[in-house]
mmCIF file of the N, C-alpha and C atoms, coordinates in Angstrom:
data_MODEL
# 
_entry.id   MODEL 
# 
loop_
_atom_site.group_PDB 
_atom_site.id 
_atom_site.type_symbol 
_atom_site.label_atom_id 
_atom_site.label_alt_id 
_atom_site.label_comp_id 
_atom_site.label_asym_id 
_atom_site.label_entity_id 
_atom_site.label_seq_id 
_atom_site.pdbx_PDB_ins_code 
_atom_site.Cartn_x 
_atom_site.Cartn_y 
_atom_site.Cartn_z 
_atom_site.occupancy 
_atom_site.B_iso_or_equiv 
_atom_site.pdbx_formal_charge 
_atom_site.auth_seq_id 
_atom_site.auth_comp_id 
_atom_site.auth_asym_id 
_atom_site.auth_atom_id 
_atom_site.pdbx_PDB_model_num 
ATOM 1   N N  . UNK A 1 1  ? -115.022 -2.237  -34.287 1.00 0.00 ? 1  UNK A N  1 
ATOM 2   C CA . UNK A 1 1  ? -114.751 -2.888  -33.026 1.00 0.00 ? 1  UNK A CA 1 
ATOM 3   C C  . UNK A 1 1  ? -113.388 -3.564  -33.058 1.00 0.00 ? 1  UNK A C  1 
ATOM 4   N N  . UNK A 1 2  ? -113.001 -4.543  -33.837 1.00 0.00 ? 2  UNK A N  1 
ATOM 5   C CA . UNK A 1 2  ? -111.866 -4.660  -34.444 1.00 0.00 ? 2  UNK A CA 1 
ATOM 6   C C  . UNK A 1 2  ? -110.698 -4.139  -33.578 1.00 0.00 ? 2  UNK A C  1 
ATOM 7   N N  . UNK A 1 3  ? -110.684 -2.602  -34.356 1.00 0.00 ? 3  UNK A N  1 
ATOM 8   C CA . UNK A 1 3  ? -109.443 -1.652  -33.930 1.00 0.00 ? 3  UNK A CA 1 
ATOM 9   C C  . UNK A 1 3  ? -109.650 -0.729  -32.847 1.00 0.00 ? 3  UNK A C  1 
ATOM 10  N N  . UNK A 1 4  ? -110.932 -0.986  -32.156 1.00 0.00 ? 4  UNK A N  1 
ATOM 11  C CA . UNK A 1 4  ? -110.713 -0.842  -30.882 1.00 0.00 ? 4  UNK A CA 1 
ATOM 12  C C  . UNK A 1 4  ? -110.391 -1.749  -29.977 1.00 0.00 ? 4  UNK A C  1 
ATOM 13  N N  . UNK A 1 5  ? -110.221 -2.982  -30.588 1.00 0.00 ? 5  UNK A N  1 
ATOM 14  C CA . UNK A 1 5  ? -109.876 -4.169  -29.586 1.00 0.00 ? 5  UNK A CA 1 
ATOM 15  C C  . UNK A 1 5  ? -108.518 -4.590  -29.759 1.00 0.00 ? 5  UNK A C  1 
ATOM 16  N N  . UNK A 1 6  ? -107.672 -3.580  -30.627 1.00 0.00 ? 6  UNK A N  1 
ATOM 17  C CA . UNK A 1 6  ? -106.302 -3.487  -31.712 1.00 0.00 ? 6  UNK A CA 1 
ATOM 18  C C  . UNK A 1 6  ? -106.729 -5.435  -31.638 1.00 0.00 ? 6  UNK A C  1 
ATOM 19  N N  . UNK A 1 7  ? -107.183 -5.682  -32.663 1.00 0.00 ? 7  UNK A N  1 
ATOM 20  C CA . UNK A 1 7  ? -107.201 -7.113  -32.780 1.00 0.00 ? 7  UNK A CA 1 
ATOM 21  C C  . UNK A 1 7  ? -106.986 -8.347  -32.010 1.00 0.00 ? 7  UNK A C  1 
ATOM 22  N N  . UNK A 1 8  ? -107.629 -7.799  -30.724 1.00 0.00 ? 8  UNK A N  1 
ATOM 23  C CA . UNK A 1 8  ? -108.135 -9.253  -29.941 1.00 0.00 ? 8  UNK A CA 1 
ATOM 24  C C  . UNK A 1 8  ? -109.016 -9.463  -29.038 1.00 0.00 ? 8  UNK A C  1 
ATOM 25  N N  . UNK A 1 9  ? -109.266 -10.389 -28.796 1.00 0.00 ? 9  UNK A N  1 
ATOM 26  C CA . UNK A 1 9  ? -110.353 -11.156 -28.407 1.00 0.00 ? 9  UNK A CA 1 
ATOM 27  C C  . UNK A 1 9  ? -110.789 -10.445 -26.824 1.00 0.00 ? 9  UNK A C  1 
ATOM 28  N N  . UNK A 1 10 ? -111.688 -10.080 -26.376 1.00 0.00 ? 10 UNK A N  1 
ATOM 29  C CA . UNK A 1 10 ? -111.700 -9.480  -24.951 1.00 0.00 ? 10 UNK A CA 1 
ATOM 30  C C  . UNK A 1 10 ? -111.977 -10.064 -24.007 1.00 0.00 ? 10 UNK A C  1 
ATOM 31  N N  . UNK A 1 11 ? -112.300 -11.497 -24.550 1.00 0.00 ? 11 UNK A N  1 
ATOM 32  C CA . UNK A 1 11 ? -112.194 -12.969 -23.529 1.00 0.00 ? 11 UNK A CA 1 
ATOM 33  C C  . UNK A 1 11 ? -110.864 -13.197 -23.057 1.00 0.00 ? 11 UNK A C  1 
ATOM 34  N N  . UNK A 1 12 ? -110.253 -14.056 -24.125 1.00 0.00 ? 12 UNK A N  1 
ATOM 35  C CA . UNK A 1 12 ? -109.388 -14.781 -23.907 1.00 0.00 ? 12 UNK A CA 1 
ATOM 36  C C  . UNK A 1 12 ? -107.930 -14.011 -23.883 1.00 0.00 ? 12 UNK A C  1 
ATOM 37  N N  . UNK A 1 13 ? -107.945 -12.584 -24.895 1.00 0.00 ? 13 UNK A N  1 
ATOM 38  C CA . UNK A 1 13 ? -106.440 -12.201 -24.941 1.00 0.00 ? 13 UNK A CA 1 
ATOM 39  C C  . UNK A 1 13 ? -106.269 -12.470 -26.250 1.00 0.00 ? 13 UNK A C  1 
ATOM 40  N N  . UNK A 1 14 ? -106.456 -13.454 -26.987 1.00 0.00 ? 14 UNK A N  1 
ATOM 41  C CA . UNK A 1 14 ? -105.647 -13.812 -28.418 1.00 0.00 ? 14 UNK A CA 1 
ATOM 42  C C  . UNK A 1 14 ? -105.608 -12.936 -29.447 1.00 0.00 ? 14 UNK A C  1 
ATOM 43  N N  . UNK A 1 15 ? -104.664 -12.932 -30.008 1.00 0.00 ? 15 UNK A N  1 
ATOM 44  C CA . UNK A 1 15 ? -105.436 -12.066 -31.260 1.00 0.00 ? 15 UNK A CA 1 
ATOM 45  C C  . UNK A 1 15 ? -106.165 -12.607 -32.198 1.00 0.00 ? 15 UNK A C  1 
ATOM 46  N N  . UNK A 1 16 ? -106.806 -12.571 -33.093 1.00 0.00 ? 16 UNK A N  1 
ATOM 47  C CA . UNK A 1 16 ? -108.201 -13.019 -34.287 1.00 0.00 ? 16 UNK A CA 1 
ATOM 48  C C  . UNK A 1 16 ? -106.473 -13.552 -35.302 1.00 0.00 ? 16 UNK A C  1 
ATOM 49  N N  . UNK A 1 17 ? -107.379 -14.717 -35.687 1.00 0.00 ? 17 UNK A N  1 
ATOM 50  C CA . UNK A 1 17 ? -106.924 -14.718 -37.275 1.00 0.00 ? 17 UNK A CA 1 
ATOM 51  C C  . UNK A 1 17 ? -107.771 -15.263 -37.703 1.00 0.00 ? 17 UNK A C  1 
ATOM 52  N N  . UNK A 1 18 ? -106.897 -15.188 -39.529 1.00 0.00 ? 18 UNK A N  1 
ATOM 53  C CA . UNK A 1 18 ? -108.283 -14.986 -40.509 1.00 0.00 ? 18 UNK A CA 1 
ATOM 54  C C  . UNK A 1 18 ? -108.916 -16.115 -40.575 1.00 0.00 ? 18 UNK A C  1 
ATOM 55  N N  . UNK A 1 19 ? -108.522 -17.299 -40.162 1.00 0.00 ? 19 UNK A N  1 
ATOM 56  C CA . UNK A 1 19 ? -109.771 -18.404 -39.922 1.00 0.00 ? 19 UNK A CA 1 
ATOM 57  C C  . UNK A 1 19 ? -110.802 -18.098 -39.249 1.00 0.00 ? 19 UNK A C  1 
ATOM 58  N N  . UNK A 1 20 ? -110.373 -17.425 -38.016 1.00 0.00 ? 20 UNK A N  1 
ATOM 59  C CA . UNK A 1 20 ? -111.352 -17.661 -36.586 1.00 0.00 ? 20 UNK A CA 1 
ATOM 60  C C  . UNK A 1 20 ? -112.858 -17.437 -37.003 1.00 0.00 ? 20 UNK A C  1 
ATOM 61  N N  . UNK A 1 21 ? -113.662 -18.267 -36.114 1.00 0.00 ? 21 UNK A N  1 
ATOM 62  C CA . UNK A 1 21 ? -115.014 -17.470 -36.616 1.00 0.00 ? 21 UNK A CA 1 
ATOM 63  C C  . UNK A 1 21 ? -115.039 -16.082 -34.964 1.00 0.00 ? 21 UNK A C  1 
ATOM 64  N N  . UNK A 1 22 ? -115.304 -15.233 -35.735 1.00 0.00 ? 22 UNK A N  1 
ATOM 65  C CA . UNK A 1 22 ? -115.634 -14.106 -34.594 1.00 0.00 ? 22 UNK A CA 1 
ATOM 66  C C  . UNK A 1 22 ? -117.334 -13.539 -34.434 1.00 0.00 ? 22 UNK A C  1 
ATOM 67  N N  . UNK A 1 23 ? -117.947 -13.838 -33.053 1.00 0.00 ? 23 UNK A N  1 
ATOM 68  C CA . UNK A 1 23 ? -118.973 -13.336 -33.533 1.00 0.00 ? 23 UNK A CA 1 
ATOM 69  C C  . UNK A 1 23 ? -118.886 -11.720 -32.090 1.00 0.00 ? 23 UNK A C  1 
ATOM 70  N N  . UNK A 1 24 ? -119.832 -10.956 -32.390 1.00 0.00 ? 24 UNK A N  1 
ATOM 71  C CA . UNK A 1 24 ? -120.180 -9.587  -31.832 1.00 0.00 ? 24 UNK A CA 1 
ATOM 72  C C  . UNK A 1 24 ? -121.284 -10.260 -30.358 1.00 0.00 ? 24 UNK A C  1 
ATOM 73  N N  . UNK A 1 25 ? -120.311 -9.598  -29.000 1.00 0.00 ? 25 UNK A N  1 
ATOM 74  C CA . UNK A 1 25 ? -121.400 -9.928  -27.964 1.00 0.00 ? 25 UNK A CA 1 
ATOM 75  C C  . UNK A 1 25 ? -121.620 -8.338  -27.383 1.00 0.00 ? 25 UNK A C  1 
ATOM 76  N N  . UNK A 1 26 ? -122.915 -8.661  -26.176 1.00 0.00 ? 26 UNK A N  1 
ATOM 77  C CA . UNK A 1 26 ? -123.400 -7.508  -25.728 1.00 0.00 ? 26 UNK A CA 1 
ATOM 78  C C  . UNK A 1 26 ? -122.568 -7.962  -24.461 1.00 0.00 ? 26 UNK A C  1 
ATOM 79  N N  . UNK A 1 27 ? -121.676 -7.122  -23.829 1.00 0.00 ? 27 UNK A N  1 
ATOM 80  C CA . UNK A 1 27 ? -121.138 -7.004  -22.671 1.00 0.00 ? 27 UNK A CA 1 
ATOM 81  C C  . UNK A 1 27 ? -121.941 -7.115  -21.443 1.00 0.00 ? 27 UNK A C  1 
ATOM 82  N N  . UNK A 1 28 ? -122.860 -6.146  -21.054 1.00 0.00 ? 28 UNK A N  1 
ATOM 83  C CA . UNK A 1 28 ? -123.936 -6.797  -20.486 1.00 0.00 ? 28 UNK A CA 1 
ATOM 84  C C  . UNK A 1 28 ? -125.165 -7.014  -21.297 1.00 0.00 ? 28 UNK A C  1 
ATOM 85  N N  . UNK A 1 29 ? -125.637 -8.234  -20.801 1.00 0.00 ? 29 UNK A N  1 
ATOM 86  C CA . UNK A 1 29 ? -126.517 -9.050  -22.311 1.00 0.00 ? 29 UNK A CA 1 
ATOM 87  C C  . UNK A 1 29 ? -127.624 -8.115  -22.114 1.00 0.00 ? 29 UNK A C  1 
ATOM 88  N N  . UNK A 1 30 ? -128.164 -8.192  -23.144 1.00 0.00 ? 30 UNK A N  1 
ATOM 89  C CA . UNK A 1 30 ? -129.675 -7.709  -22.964 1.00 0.00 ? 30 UNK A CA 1 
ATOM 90  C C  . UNK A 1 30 ? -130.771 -8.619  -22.543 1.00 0.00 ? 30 UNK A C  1 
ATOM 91  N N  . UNK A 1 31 ? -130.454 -9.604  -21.810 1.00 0.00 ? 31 UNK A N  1 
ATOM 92  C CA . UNK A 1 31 ? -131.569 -10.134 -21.053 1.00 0.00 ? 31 UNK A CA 1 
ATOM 93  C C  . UNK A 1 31 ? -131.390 -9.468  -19.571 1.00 0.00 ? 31 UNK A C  1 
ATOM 94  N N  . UNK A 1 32 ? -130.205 -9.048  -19.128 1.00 0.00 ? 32 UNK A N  1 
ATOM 95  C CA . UNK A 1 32 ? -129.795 -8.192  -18.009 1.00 0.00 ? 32 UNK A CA 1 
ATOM 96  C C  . UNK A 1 32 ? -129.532 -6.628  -18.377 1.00 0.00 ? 32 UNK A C  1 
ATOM 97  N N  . UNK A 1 33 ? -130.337 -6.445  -19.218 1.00 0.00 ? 33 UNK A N  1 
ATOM 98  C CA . UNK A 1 33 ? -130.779 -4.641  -19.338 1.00 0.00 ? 33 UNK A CA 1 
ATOM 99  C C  . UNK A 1 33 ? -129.396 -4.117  -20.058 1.00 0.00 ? 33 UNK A C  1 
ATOM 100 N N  . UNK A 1 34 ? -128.494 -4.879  -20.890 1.00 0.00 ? 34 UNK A N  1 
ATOM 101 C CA . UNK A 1 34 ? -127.502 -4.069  -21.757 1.00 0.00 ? 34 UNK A CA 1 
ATOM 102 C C  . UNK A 1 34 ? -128.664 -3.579  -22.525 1.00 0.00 ? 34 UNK A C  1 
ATOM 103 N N  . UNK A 1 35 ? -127.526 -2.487  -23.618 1.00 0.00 ? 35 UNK A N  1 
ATOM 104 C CA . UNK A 1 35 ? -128.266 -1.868  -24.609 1.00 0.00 ? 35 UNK A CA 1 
ATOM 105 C C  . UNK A 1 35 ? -127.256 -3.030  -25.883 1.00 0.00 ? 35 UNK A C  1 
ATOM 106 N N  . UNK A 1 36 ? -128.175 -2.043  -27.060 1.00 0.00 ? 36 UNK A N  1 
ATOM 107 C CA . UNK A 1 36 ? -127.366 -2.429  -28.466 1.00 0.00 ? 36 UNK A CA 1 
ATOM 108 C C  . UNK A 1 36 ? -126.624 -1.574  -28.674 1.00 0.00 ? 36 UNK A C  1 
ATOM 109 N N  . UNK A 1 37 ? -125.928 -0.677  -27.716 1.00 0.00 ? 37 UNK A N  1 
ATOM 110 C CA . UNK A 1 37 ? -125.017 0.675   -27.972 1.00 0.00 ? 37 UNK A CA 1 
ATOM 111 C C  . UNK A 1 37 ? -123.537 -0.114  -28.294 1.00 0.00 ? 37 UNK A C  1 
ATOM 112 N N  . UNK A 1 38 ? -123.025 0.751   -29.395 1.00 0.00 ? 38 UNK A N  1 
ATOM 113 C CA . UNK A 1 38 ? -122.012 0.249   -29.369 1.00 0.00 ? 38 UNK A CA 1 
ATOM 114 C C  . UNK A 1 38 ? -120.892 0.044   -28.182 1.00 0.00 ? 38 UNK A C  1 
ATOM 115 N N  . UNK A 1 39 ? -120.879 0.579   -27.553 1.00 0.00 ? 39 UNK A N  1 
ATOM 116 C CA . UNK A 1 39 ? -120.060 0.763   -25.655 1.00 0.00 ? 39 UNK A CA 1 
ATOM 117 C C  . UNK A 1 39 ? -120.687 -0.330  -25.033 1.00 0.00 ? 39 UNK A C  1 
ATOM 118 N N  . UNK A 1 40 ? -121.323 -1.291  -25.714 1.00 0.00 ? 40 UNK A N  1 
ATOM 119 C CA . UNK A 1 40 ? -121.678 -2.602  -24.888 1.00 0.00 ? 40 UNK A CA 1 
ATOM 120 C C  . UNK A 1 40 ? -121.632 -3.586  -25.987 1.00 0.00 ? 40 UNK A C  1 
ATOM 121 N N  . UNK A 1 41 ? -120.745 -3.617  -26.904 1.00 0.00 ? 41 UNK A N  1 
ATOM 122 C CA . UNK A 1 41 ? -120.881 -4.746  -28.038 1.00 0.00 ? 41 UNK A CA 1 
ATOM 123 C C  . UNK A 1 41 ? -119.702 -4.781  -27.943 1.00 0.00 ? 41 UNK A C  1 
ATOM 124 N N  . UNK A 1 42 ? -119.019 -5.622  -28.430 1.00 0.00 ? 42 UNK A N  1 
ATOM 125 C CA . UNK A 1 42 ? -117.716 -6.310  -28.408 1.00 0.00 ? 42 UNK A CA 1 
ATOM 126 C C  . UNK A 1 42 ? -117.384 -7.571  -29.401 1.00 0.00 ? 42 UNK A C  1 
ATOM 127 N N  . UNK A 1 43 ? -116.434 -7.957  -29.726 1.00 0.00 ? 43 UNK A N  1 
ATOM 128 C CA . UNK A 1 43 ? -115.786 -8.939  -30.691 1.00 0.00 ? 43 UNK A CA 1 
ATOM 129 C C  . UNK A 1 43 ? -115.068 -10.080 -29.812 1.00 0.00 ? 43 UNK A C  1 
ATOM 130 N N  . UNK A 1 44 ? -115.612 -11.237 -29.950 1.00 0.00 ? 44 UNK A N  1 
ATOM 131 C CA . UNK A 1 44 ? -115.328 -12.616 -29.337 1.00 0.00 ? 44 UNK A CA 1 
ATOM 132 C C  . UNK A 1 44 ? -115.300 -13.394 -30.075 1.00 0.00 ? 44 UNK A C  1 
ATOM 133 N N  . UNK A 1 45 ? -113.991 -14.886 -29.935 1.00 0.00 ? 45 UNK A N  1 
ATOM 134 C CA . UNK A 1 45 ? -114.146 -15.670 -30.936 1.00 0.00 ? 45 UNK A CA 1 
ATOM 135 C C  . UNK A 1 45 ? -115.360 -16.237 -30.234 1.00 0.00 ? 45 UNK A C  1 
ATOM 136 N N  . UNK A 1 46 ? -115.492 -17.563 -31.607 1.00 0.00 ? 46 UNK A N  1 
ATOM 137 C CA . UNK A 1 46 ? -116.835 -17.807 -31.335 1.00 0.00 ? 46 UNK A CA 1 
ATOM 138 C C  . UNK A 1 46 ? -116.817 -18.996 -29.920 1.00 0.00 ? 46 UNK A C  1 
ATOM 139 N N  . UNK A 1 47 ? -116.206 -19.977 -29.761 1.00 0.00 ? 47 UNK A N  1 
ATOM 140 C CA . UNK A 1 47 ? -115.985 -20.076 -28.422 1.00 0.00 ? 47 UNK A CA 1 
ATOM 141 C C  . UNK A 1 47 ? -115.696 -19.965 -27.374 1.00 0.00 ? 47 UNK A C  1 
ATOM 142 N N  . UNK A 1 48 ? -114.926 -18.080 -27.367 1.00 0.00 ? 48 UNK A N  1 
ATOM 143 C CA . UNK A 1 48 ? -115.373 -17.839 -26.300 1.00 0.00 ? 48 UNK A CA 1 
ATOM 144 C C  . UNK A 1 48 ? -116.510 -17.059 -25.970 1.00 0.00 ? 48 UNK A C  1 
ATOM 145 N N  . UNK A 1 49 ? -117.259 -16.814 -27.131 1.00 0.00 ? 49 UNK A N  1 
ATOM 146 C CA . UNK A 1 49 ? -118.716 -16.578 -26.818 1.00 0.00 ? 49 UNK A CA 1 
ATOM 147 C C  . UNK A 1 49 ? -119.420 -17.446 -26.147 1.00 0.00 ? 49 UNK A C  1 
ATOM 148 N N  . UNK A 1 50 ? -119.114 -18.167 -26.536 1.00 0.00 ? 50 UNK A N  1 
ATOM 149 C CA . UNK A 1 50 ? -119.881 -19.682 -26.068 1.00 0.00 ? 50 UNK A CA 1 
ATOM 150 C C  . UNK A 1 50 ? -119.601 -19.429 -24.117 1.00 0.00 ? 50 UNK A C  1 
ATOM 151 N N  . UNK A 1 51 ? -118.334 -19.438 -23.800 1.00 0.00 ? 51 UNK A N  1 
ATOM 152 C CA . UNK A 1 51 ? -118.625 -19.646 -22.703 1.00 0.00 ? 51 UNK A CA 1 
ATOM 153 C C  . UNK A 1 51 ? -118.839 -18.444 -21.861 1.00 0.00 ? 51 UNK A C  1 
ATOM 154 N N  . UNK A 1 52 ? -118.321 -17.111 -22.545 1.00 0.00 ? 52 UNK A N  1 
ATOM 155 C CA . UNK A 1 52 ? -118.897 -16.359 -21.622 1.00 0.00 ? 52 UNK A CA 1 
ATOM 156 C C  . UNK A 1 52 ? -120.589 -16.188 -21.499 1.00 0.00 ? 52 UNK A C  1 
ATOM 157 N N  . UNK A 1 53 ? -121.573 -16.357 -22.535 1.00 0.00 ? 53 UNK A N  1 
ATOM 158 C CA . UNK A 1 53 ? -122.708 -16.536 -22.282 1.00 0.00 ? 53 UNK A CA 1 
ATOM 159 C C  . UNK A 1 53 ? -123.344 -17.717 -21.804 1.00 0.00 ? 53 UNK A C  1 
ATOM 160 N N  . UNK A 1 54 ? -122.324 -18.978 -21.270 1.00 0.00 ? 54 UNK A N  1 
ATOM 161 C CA . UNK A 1 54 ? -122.794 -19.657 -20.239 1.00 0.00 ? 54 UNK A CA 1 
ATOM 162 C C  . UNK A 1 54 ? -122.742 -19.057 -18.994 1.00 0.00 ? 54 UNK A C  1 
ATOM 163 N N  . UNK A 1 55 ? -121.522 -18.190 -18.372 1.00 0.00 ? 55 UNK A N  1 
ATOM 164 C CA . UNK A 1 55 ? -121.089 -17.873 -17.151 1.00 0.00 ? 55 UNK A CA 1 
ATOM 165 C C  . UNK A 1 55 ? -122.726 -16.390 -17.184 1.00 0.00 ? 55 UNK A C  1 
ATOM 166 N N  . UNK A 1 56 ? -123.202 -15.937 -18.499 1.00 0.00 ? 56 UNK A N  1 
ATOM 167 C CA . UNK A 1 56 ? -124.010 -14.469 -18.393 1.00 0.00 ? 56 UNK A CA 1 
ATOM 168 C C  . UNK A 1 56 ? -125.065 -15.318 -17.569 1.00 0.00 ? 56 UNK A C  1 
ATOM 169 N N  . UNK A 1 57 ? -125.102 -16.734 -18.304 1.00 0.00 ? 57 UNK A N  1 
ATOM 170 C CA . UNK A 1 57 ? -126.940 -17.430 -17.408 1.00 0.00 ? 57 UNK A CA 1 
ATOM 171 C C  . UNK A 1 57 ? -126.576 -18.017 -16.437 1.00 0.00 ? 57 UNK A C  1 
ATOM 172 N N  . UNK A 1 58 ? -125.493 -18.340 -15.719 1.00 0.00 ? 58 UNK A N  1 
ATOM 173 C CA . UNK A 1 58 ? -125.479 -18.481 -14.733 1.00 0.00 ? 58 UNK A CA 1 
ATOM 174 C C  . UNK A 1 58 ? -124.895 -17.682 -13.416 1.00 0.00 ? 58 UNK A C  1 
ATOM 175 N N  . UNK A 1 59 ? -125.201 -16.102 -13.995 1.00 0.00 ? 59 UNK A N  1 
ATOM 176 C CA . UNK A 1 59 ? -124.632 -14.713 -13.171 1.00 0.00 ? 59 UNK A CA 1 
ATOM 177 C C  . UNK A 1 59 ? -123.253 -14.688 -12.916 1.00 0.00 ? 59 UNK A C  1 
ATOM 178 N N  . UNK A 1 60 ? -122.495 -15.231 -13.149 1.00 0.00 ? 60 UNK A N  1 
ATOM 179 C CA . UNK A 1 60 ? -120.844 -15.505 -13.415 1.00 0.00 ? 60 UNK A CA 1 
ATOM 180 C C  . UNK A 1 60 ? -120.884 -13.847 -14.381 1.00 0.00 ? 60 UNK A C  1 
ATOM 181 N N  . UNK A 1 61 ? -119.614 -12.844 -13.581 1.00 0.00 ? 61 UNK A N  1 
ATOM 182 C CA . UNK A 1 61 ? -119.805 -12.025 -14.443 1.00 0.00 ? 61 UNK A CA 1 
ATOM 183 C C  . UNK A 1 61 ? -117.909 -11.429 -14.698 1.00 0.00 ? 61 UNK A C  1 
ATOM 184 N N  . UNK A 1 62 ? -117.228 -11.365 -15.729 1.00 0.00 ? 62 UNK A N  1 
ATOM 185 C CA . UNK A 1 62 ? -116.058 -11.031 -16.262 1.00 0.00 ? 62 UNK A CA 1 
ATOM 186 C C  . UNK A 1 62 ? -116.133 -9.507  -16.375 1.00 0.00 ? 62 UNK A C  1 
ATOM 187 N N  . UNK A 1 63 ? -116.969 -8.544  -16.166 1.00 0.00 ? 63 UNK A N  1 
ATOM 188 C CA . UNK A 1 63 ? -117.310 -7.473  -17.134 1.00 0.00 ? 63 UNK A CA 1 
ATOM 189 C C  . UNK A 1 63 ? -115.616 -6.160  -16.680 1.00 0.00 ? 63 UNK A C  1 
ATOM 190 N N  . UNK A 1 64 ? -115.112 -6.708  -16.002 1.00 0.00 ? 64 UNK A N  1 
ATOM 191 C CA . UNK A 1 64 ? -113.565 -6.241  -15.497 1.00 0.00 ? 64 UNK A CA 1 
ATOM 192 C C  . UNK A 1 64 ? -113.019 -6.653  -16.856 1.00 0.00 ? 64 UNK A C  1 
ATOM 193 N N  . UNK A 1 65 ? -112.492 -7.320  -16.938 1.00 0.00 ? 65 UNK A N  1 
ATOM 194 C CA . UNK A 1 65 ? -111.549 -8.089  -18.122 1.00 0.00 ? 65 UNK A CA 1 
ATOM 195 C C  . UNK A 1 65 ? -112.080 -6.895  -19.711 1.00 0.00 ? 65 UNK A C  1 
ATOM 196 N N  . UNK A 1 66 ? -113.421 -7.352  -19.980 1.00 0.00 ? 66 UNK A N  1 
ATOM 197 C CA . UNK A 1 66 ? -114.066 -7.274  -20.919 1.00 0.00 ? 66 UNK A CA 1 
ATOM 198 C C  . UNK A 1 66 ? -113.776 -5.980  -21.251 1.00 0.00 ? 66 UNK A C  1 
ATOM 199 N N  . UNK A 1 67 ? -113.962 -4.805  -20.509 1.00 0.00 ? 67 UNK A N  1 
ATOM 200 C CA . UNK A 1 67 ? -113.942 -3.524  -21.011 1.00 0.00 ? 67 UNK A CA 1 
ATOM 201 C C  . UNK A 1 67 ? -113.043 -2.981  -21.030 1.00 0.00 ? 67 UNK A C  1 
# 
């Protein structure tokens, strides 16, 4: 995922460094019928995981940006 994202973040734009914590999200979540396919997982630092899965529970949806 990584080097399909040539090293960055599909939130924010940044690129990763080696501090960051990065965790793996489902693009559309699987509480809204994503799969675990890889074509719906993605690499986010970890705060902006944080907020895009506030905006997923409150139907706020980025999925333009993201893919």
């Amino acid at each position: 995922m990584l080097k399909k994202q040539k090293g960055k973040c599909n939130q924010c734009g940044h690129y990763f460094m080696p501090e960051d914590l990065i965790e793996v999200d489902h693009i559309i979540p699987r509480s809204q019928g994503g799969s675990d396919k890889y074509d719906n997982l993605q690499l986010l630092h970890r705060h902006c995981h944080d907020v895009k899965t506030a905006q997923d529970s409150n139907g706020i949806n980025n999925n333009d940006r993201e893919r």
